[in-house]
Every structure is written in C-alpha cells, then in structure tokens.
N, CA, C and O atoms as CSV, one atom per row, in Angstrom:
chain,resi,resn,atom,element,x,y,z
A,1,UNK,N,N,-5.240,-9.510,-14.388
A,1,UNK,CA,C,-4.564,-8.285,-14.799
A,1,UNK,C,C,-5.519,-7.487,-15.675
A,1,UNK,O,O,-5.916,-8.028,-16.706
A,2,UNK,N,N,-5.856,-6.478,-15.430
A,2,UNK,CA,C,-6.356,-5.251,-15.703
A,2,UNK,C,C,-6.337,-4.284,-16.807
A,2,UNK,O,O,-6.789,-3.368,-16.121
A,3,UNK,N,N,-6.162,-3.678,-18.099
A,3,UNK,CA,C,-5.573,-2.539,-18.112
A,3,UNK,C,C,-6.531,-1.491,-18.910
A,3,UNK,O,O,-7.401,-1.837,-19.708
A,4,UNK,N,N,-6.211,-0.119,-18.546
A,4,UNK,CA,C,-7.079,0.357,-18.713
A,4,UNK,C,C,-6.055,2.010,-19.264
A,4,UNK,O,O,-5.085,2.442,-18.641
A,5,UNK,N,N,-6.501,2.484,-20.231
A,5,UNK,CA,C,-6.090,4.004,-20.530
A,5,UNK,C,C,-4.328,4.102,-20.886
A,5,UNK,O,O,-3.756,5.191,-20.911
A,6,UNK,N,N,-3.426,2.447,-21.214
A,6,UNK,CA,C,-2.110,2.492,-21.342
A,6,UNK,C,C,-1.730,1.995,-19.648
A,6,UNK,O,O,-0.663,1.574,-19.203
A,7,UNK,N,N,-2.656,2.161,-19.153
A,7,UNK,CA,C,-1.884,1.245,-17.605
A,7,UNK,C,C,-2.389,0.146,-17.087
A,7,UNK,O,O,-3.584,-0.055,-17.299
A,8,UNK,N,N,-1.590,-0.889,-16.246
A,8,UNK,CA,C,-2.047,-2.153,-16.081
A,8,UNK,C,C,-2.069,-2.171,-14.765
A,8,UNK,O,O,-1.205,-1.844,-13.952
A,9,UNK,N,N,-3.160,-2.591,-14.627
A,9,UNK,CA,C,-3.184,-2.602,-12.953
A,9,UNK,C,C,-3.653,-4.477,-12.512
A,9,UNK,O,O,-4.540,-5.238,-12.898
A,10,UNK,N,N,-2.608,-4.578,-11.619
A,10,UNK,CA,C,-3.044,-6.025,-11.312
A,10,UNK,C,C,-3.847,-6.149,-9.881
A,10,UNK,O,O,-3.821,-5.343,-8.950
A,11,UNK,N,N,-4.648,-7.524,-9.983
A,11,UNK,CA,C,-5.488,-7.467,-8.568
A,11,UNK,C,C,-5.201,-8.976,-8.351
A,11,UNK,O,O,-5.205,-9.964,-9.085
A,12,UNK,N,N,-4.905,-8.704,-6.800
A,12,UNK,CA,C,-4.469,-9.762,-6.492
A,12,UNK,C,C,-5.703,-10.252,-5.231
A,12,UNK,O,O,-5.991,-9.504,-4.297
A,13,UNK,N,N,-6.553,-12.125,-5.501
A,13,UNK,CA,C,-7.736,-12.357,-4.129
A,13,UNK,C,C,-6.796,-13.914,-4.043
A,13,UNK,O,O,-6.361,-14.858,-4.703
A,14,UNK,N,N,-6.882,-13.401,-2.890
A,14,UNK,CA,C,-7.246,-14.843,-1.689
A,14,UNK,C,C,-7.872,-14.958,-0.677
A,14,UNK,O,O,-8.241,-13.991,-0.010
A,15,UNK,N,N,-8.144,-16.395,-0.330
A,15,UNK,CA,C,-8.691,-16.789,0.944
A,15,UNK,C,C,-7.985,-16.756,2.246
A,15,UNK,O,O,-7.238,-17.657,2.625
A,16,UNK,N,N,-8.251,-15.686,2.912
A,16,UNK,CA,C,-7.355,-15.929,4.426
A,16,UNK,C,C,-7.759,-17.397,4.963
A,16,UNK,O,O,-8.879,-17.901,4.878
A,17,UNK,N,N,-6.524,-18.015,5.576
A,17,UNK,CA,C,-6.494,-18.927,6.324
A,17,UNK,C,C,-5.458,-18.932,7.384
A,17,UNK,O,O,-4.266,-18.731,7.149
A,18,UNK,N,N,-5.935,-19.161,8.520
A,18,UNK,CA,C,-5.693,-19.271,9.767
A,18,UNK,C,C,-3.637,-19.387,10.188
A,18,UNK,O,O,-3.015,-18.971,11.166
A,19,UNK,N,N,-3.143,-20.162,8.884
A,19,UNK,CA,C,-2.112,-19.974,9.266
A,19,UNK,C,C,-1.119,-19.196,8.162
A,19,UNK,O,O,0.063,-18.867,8.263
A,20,UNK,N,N,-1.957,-19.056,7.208
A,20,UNK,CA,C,-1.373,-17.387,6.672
A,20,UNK,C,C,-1.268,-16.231,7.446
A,20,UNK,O,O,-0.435,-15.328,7.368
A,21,UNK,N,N,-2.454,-16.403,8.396
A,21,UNK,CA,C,-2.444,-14.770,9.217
A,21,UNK,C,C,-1.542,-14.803,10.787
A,21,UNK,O,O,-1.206,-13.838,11.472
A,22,UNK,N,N,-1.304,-16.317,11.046
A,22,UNK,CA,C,-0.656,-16.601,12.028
A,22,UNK,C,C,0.987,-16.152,11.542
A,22,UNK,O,O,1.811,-15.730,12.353
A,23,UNK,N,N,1.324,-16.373,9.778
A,23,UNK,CA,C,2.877,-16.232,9.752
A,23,UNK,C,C,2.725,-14.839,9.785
A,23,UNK,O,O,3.462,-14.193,10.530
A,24,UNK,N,N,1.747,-14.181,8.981
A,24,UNK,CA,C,2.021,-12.684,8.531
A,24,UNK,C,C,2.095,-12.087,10.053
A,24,UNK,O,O,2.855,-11.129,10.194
A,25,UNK,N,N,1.267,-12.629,11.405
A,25,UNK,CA,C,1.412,-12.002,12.745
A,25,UNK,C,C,2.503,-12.339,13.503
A,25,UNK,O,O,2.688,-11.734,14.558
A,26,UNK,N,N,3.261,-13.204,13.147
A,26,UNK,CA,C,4.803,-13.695,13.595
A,26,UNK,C,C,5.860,-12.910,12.679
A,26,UNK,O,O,7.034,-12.873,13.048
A,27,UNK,N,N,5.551,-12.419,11.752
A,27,UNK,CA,C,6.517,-11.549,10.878
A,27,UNK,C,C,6.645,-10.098,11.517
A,27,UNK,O,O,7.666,-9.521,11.890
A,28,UNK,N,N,5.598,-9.761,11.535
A,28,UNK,CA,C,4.873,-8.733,12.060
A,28,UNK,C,C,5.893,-8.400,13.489
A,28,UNK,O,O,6.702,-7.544,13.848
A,29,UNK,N,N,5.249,-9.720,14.036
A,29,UNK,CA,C,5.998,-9.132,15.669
A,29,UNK,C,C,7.405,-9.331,16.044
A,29,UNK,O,O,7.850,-9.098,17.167
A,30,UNK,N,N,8.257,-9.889,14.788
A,30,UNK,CA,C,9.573,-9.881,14.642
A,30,UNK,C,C,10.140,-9.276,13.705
A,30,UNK,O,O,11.220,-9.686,13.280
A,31,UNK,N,N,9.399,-7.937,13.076
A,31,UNK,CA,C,10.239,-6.811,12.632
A,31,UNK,C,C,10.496,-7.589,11.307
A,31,UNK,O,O,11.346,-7.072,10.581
A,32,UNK,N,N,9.833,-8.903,10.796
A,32,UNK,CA,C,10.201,-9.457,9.761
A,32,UNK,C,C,9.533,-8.815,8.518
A,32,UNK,O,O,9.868,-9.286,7.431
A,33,UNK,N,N,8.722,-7.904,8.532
A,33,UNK,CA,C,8.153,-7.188,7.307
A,33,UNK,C,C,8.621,-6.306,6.719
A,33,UNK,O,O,9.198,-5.643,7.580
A,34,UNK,N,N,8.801,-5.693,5.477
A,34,UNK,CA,C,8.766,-4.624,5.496
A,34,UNK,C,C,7.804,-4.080,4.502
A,34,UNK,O,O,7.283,-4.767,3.623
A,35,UNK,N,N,7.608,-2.884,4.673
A,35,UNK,CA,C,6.605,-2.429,4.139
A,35,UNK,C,C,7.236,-1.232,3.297
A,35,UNK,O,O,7.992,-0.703,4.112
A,36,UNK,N,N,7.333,-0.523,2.105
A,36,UNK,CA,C,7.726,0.280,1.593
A,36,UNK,C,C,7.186,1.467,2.061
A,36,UNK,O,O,6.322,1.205,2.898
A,37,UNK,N,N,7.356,3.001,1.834
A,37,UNK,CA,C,6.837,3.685,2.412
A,37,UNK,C,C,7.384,5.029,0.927
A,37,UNK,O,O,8.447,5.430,0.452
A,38,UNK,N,N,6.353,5.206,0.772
A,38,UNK,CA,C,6.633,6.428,-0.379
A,38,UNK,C,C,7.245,7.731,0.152
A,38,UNK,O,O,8.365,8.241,0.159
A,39,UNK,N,N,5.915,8.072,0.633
A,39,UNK,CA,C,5.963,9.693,1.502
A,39,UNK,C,C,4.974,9.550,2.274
A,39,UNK,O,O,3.997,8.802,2.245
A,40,UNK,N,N,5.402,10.531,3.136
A,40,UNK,CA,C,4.322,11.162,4.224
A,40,UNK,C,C,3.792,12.314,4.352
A,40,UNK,O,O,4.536,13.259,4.611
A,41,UNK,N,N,2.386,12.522,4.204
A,41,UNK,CA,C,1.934,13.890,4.319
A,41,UNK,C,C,1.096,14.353,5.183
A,41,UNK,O,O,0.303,13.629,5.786
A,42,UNK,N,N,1.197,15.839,5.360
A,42,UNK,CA,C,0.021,16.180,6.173
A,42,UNK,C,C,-1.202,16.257,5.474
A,42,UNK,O,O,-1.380,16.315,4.257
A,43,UNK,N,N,-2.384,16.248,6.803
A,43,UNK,CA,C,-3.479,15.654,6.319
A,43,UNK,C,C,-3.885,17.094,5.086
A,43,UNK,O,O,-4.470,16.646,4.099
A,44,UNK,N,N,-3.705,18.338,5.041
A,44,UNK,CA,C,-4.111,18.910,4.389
A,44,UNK,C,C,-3.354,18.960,2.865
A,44,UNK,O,O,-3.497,19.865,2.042
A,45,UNK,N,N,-2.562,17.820,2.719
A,45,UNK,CA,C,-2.111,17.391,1.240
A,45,UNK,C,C,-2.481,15.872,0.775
A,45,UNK,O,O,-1.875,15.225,-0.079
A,46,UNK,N,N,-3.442,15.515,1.416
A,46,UNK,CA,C,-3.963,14.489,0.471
A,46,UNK,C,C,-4.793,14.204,-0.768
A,46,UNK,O,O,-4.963,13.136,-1.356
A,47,UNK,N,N,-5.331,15.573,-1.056
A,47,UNK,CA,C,-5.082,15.572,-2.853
A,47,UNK,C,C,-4.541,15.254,-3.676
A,47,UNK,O,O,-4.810,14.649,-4.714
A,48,UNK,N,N,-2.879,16.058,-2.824
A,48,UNK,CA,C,-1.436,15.852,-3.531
A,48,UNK,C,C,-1.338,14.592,-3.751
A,48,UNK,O,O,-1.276,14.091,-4.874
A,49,UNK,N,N,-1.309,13.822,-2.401
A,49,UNK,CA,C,-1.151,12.303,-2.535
A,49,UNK,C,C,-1.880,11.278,-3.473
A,49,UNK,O,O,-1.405,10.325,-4.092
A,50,UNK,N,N,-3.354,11.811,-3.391
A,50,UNK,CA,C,-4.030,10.684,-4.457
A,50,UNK,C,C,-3.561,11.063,-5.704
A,50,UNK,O,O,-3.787,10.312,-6.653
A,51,UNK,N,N,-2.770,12.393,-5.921
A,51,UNK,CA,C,-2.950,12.518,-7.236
A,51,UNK,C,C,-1.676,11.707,-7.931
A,51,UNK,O,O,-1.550,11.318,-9.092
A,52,UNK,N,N,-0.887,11.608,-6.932
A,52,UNK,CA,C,0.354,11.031,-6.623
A,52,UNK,C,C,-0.136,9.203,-7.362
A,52,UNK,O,O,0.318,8.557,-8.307
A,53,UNK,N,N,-0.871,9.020,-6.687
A,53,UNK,CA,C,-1.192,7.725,-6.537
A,53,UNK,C,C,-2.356,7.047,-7.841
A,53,UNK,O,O,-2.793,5.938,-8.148
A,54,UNK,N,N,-2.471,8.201,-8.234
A,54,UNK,CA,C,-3.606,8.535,-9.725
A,54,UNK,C,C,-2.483,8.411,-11.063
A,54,UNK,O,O,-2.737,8.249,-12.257
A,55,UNK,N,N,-1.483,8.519,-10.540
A,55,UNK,CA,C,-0.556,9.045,-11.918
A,55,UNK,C,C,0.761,7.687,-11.828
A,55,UNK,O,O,1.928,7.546,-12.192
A,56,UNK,N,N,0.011,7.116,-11.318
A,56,UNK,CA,C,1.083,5.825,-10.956
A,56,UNK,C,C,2.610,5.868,-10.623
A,56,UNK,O,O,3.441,4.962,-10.690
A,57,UNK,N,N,2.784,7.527,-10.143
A,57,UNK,CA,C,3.837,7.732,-9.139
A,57,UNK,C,C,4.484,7.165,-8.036
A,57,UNK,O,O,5.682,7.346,-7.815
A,58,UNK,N,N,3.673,6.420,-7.260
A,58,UNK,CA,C,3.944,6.144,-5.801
A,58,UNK,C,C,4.139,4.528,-5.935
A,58,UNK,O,O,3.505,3.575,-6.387
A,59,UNK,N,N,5.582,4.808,-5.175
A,59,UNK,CA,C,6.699,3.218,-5.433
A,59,UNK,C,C,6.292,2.959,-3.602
A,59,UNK,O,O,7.090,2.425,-2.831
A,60,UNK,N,N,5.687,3.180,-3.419
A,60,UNK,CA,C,5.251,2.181,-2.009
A,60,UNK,C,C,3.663,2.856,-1.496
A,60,UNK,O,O,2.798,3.420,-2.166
A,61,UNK,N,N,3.711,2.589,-0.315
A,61,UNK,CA,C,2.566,2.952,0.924
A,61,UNK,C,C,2.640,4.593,1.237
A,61,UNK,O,O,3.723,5.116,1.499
A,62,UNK,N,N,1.207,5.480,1.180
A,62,UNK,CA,C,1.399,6.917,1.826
A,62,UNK,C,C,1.009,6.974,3.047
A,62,UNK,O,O,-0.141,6.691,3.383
A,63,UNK,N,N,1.933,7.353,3.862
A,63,UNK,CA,C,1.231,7.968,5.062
A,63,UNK,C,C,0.503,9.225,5.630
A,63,UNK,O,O,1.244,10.178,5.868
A,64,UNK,N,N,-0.588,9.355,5.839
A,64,UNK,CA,C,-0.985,10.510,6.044
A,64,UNK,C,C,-1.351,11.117,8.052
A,64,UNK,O,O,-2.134,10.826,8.956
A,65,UNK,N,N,-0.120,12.119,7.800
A,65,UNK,CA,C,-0.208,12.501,9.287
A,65,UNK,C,C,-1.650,13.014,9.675
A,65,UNK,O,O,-2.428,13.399,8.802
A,66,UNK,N,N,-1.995,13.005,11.077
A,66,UNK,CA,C,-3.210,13.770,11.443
A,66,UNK,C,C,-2.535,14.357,12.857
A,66,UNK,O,O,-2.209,13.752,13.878
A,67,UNK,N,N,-2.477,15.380,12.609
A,67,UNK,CA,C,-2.080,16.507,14.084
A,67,UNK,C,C,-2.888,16.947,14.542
A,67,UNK,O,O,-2.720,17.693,15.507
C-alpha cells in the first residue's frame, strides 16, 4: 500500500498460474464475472476521463468508444 499527496493507492502482484487463468477463463465464458463499468466515452473525451480517474472519481472500469 502506497500513499501519496492524502491518497492511498494499493498494488496488487501475482504469479499467473495455469489454473488461475483456467478459472478466470471458465468465469469468463459463463457470464460469471463481473466487471464494474464507470462510464463510457467518446474517444474525443478522454482527457475528461483520465482526469476522472486522476481525481479518484471513477468507482469502476472506463470505456472508451472509437467510431
């Protein structure tokens, strides 16, 4: 754990192994994940987004469209 400027940022390492990536690909292909999802933007607001993501705003994953 991390912190830096009043915020804590944690980092999380491991070692992939063969049947970690086998459950996470059986989760995967049975809709067993979920993944949070903040917002979605177009590609010409991803400023917005990092800044989003700079200010420890963003309660999940951004998606950024490309049209």
């Amino acid at each position: 754990l991390l912190s830096t400027g009043g915020r804590r940022i944690g980092v999380l390492a491991v070692r992939p192994n063969k049947e970690d990536l086998q459950t996470v690909a059986r989760l995967a292909a049975t809709r067993g994940l979920h993944v949070p999802i903040d917002r979605t933007y177009p590609l010409e607001e991803v400023p917005e987004a990092l800044r989003r993501i700079g200010h420890g705003r963003s309660l999940g994953k951004m998606i950024i469209e490309i049209n």
